[in-house]
C-alpha positions in Angstrom: 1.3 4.0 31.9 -2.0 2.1 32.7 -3.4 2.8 29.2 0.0 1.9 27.8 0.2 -1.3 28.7 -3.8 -2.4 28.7 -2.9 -1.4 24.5 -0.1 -3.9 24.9 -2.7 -6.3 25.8 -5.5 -5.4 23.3 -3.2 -5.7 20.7 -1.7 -8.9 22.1 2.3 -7.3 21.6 3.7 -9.7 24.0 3.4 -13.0 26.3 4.9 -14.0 29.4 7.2 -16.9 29.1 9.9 -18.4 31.9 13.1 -16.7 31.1 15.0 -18.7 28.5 18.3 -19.8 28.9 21.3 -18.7 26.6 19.2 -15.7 24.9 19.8 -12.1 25.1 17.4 -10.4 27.4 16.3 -6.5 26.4 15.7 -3.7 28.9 12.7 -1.7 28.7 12.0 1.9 29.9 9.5 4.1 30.5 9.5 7.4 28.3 7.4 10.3 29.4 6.9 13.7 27.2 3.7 15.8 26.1 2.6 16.5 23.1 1.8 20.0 22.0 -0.4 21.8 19.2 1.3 24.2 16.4 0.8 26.9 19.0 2.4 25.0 21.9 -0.2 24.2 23.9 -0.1 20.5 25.4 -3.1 18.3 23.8 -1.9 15.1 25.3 0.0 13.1 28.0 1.9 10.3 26.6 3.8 7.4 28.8 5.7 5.3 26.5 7.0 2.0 27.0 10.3 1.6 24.9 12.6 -1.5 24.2 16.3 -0.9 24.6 17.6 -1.8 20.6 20.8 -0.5 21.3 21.7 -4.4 22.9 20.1 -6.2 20.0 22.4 -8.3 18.2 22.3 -8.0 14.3 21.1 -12.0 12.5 19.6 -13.1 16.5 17.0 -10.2 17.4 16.8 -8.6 13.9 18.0 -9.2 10.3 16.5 -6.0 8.3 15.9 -2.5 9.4 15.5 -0.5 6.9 12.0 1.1 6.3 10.9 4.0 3.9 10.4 7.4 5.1 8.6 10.3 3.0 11.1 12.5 1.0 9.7 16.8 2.4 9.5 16.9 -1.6 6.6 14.4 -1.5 5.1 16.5 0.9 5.0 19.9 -0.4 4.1 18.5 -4.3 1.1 16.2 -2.3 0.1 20.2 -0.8 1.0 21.7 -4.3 -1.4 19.0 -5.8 -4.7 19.4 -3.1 -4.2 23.4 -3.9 -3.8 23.0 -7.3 -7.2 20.3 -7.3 -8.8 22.7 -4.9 -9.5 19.6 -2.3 -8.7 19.9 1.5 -6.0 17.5 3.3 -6.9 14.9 6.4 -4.3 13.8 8.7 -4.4 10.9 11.1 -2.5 9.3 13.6 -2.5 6.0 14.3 -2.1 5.6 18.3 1.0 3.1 19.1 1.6 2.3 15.8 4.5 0.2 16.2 2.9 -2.4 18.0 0.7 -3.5 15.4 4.1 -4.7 13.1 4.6 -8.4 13.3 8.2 -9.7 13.5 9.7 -12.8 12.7 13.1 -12.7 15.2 12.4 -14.0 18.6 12.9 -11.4 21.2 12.5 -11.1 24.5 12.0 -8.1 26.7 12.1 -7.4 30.7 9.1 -6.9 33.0 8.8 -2.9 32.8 9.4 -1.8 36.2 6.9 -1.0 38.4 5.2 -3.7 36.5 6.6 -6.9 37.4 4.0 -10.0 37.9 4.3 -11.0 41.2 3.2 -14.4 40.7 5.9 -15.0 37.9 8.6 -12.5 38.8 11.5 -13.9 36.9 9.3 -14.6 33.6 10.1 -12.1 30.7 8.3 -11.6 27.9 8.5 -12.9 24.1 7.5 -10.1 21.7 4.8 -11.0 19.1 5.0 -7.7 17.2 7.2 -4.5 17.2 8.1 -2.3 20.2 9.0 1.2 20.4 12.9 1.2 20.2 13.4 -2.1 18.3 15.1 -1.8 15.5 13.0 -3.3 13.3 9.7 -2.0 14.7 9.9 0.7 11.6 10.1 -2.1 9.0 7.4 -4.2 10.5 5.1 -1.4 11.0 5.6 -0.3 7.1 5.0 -4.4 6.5 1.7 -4.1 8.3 0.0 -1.0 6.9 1.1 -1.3 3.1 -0.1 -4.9 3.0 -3.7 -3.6 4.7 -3.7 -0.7 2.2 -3.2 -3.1 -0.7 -5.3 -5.4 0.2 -7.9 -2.7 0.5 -7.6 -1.9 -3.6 -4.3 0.6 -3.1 -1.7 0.8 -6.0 1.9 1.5 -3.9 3.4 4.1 -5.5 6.0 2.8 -7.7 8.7 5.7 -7.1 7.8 6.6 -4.3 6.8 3.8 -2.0 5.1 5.9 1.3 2.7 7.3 -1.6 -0.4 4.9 -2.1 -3.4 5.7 -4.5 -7.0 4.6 -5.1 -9.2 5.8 -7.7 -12.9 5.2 -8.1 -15.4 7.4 -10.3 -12.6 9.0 -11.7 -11.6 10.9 -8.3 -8.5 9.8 -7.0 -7.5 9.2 -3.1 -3.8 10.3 -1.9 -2.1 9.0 0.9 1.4 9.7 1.9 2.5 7.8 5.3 5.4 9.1 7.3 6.0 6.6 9.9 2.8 6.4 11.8 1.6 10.1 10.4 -0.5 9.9 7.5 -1.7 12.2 5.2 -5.0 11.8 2.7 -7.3 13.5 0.7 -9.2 13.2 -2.7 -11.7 16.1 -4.7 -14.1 13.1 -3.8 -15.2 13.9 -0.3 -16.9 10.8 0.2 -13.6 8.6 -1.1 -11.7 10.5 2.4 -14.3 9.6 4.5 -14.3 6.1 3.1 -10.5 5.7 4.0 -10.9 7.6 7.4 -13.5 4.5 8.8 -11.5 2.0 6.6 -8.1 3.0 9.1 -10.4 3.2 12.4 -12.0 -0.1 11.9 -8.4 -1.9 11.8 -6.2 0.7 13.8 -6.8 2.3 17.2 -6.6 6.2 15.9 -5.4 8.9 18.7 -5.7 12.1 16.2 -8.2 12.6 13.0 -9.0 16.0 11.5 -7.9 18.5 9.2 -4.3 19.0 8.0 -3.1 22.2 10.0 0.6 20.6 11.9 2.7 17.9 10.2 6.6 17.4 10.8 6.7 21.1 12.4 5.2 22.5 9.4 2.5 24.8 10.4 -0.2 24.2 7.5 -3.1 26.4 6.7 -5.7 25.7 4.1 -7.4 28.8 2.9 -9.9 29.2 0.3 -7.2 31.2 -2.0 -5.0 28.1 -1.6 -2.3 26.7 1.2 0.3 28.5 3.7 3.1 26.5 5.4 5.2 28.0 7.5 7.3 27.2 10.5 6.9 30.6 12.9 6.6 28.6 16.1 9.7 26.7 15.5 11.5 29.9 14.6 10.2 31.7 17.7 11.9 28.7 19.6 15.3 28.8 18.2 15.2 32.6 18.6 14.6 32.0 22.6 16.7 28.8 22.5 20.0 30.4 21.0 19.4 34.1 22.8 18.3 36.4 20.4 15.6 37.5 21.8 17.0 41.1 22.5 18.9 41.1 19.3 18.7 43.6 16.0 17.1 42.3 12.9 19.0 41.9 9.5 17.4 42.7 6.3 18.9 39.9 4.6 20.5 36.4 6.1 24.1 37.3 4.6 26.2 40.2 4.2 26.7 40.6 0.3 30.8 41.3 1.0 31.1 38.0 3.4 33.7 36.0 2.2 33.6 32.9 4.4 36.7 30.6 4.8 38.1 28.2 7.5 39.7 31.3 9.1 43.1 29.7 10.5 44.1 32.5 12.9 40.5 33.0 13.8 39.2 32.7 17.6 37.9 28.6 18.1 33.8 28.8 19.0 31.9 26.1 21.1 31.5 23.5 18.3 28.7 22.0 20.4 26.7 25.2 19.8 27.4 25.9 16.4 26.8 22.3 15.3 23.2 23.1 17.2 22.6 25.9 15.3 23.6 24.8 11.8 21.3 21.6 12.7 18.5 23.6 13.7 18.7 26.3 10.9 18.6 23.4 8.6 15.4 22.3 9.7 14.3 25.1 9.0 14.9 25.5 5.5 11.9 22.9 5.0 9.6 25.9 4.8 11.9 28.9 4.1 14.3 28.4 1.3 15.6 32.1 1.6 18.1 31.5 4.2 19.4 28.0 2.2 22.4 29.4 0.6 23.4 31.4 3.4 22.9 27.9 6.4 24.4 25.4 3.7 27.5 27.9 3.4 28.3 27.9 7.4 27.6 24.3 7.6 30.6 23.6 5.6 32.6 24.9 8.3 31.4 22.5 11.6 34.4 20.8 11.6 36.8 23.9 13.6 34.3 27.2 13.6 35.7 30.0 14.3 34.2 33.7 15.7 33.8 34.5 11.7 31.7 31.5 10.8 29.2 32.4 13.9 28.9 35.6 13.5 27.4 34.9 9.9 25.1 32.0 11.5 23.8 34.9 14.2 23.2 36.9 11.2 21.2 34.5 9.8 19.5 34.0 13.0 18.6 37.9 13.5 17.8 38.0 9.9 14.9 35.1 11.0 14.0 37.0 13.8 12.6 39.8 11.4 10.7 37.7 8.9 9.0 35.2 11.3 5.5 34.7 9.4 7.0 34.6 6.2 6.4 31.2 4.4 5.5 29.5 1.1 2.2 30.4 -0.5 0.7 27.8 -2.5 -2.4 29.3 -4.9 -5.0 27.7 -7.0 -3.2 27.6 -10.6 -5.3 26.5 -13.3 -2.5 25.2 -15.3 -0.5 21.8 -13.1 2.6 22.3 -14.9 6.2 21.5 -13.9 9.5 23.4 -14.5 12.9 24.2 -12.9 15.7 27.0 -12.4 19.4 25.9 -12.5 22.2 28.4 -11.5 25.6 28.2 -10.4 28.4 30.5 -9.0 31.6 30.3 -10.9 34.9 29.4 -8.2 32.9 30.9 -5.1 34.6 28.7 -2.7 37.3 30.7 -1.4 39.2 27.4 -0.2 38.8 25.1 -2.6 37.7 27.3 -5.5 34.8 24.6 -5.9 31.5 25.6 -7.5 27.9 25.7 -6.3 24.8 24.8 -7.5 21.6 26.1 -7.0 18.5 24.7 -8.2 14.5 24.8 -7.9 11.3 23.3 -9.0 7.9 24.5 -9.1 4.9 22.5 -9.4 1.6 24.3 -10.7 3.6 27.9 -9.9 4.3 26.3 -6.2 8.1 25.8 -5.0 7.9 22.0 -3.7 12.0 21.5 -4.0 14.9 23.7 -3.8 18.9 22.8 -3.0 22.2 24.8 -2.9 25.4 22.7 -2.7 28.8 22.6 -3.4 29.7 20.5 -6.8 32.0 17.8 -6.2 34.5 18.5 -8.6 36.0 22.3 -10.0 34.5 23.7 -13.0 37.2 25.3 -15.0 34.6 28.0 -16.9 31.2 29.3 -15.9 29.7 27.2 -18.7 31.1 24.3 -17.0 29.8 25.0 -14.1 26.2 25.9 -14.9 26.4 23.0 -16.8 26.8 20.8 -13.5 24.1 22.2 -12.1 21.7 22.0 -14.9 22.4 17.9 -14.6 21.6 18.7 -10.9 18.6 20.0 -11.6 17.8 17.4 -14.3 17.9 14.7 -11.6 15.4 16.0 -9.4 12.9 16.7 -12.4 13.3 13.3 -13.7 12.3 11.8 -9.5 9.6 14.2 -9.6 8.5 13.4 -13.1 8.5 9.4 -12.3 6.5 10.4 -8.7 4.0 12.7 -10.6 3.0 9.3 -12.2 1.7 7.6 -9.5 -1.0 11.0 -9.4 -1.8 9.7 -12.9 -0.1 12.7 -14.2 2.7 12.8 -17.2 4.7 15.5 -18.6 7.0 16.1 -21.8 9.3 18.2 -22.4 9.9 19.8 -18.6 11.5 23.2 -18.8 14.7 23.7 -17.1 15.5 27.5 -17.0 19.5 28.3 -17.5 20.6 31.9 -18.3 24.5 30.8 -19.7 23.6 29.7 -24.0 26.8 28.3 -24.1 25.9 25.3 -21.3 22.5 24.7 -23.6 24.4 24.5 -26.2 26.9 21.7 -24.9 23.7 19.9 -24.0 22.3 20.2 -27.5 25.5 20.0 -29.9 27.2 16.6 -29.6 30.3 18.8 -31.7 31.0 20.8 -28.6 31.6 17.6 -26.4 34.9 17.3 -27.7 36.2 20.7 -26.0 34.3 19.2 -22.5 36.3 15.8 -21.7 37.3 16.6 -18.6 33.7 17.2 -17.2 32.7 14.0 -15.6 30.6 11.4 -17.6 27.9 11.7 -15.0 27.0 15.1 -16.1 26.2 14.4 -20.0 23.0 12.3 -18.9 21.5 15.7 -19.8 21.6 15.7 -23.0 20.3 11.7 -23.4 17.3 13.2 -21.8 16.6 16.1 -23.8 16.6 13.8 -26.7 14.6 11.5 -25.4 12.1 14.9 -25.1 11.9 14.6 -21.2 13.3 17.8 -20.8 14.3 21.0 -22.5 16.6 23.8 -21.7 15.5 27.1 -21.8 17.6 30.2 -21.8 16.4 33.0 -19.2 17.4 36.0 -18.6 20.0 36.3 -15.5 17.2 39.4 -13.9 14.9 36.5 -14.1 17.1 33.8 -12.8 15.0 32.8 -9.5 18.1 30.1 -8.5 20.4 32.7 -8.2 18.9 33.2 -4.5 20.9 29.6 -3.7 24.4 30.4 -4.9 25.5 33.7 -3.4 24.6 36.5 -1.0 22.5 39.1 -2.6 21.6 42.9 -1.4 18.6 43.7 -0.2 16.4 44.6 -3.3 17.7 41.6 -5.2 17.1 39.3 -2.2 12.9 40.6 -1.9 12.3 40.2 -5.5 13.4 36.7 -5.5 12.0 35.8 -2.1 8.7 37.2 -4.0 8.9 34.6 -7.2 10.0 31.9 -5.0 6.6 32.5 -3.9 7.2 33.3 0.1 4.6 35.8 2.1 3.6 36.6 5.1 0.2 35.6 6.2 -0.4 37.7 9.3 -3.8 37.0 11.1 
């Protein structure tokens, strides 16, 4: 608490002023927690002093905010990159970040108990910059480090506004900032260490070193290339949810489970379930196997019933078996980009709605997957794979436009469908006629493929690696596509 509050001084956050009359006065408490290593160990004591936001008035204590936050995406294609550029990722964390944002609202705080001046008792304090818990502490901290990075000869990345770049001698520095996490690296060794004294010599840092623990993704660099996995937090919500002394599953859903909202069904503890669906979402960051079967039981949070948690403990005992499985990311040669698009035809069993499932690689590495339910019902397959090729084409066109601030461009990005009739709708304005009823939204596509940004390709459905993120699968079918999406365990 000591060092807490002698930071407050060194980085003159606050003064102590006679209480002002007619002005809201914020609460301030102390938060205590400790802060553990990928394999749980406690590496620090922290003591937090936080503001109470909650009472802030919107236009009097703040007026904006909102401040970017790094898309997983940017994270696994920065990893993809350093693998792929055989170049080893630094992280760093700037210690009390927050309180080096100016703001511009007048705000005043309590004395933090246990604290209180005795001379000046009744004074308060008027904040110069952010504190933990204000609500625009993110905003100003953002304000504070992108101007110091700019000013310091970084381009902001223009797409993706967390990502900043610097290049010199033809090596070019990364950094991606995640609130007050940041990640770097460069093939120039001596560009890193450049930025790593540039940050200390403005910003108190409490943790330098080698990328291995970042957002609960366990990360480890290898000379072959880059594991992430998240087998701590999976051991945790094994213990947390009870499944400790449970069977395994071979697979995270039963190819015959027909889920639906189950009228007559028994009602579950939606406090629970809503925990587990939350939790097993998370997860997915690093294990895209089990992303059709979590978003399918997430649909039903609203009233779950014994059905709909009985396929979520599958999932979970399906976990339990394959805890050290993750993505691999290898050294390709070749840094090209391509996607998968699939689609179920009428697999909702309520609402007969569609889903999509699609993924990217980067360089042969899996950086961004999704599985969802399309908005509207397709009334063929064609329609429907259709949909989720335009899914897909979205996310290539944000990862082409981000791949540009790495100073690297791409034509004519493959997108991998295994229905000829959807590439042909996207290719023959004739056939539009007979598709009026799709929504507008969707024949984007085909702008794009004639501006030569993208191209579909017809795959074979054997070879259709999306197909993982629109239905259950059996056991063989489910390993051979856990295998291309590139997930293995790394035991050791």
């Amino acid at each position: 608490m000591q060092e807490e509050l002698a930071q407050f001084e060194r980085n003159k956050v606050w003064e102590l002023v006679p209480k002002p009359n007619n002005r809201m006065i914020i609460g301030t408490k102390w938060v205590f927690r400790n802060k553990k290593d990928e394999n749980g160990n406690v590496i620090r004591n922290k003591a937090r002093l936080v503001a109470q936001g909650y009472k802030q008035q919107e236009g009097i204590d703040f007026e904006e905010t909102f401040a970017p936050v790094a898309r997983l995406e940017s994270i696994r294609m920065l990893l993809a990159y350093a693998s792929n550029k055989n170049f080893k990722l630094f992280q760093m964390d700037v210690k009390s970040a927050f309180l080096n944002g100016f703001i511009d609202e007048e705000v005043y705080v309590n004395q933090p108990q246990g604290f209180v001046d005795p001379a000046f008792p009744n004074h308060v304090f008027r904040l110069t910059k952010a504190l933990y818990g204000l609500k625009q502490a993110p905003r100003a901290w953002y304000g504070r480090l992108s101007s110091f990075l700019i000013d310091n000869e970084f381009i902001r990345g223009e797409n993706d506004t967390t990502l900043f770049t610097k290049k010199r001698d033809g090596s070019l520095l990364v950094v991606q900032i995640y609130v007050d996490d940041i990640i770097f690296g460069s093939p120039n060794a001596a560009l890193a260490e450049e930025f790593s004294s540039l940050m200390s010599s403005e910003f108190e840092m409490s943790m330098m070193g080698e990328l291995n623990f970042f957002l609960g993704l366990q990360i480890k660099q290898l000379v072959e290339g880059t594991f992430v996995s998240q087998t701590k937090y999976a051991k945790e919500l094994i213990k947390k949810f009870g499944m400790i002394e449970s069977n395994t599953s071979k697979t995270p859903m039963a190819t015959n489970a027909n889920l639906d909202s189950d009228p007559n069904g028994t009602s579950v503890d939606i406090t629970q379930y809503r925990a587990m669906i939350g939790s097993l979402l998370y997860l997915t960051a690093s294990r895209p196997d089990i992303m059709f079967a979590v978003c399918l039981c997430a649909r039903y949070q609203a009233n779950p019933k014994e059905l709909h948690l009985k396929a979520v403990k599958r999932i979970l005992k399906y976990v339990k078996g394959s805890l050290s499985l993750g993505l691999w990311y290898g050294r390709q040669s070749d840094l090209d980009l391509k996607g998968y698009a699939d689609a179920d035809f009428a697999g909702d069993r309520m609402d007969r709605k569609s889903t999509s499932g699609t993924c990217q690689f980067l360089g042969g590495s899996l950086v961004s997957w999704s599985s969802r339910k399309q908005t509207s019902v397709a009334l063929s397959t064609t329609e429907a794979e259709y949909v989720a090729a335009g899914s897909c084409c979205t996310q290539i066109l944000w990862m082409i436009q981000s791949l540009n601030d790495y100073e690297i461009r791409f034509r004519n990005v493959p997108i991998m469908c295994d229905n000829t009739s959807a590439i042909m709708i996207s290719k023959n304005p004739v056939l539009h006629s007979r598709t009026k009823h799709i929504e507008i939204r969707h024949h984007f596509i085909r702008d794009h493929i004639e501006k030569g940004e993208i191209e579909l390709i017809h795959i074979d459905t054997n070879n259709q690696i999306a197909d993982i993120f629109t239905k259950p699968l059996n056991t063989q079918q489910h390993n051979e596509l856990r295998f291309k999406l590139g997930m293995l365990e790394l035991r050791g």
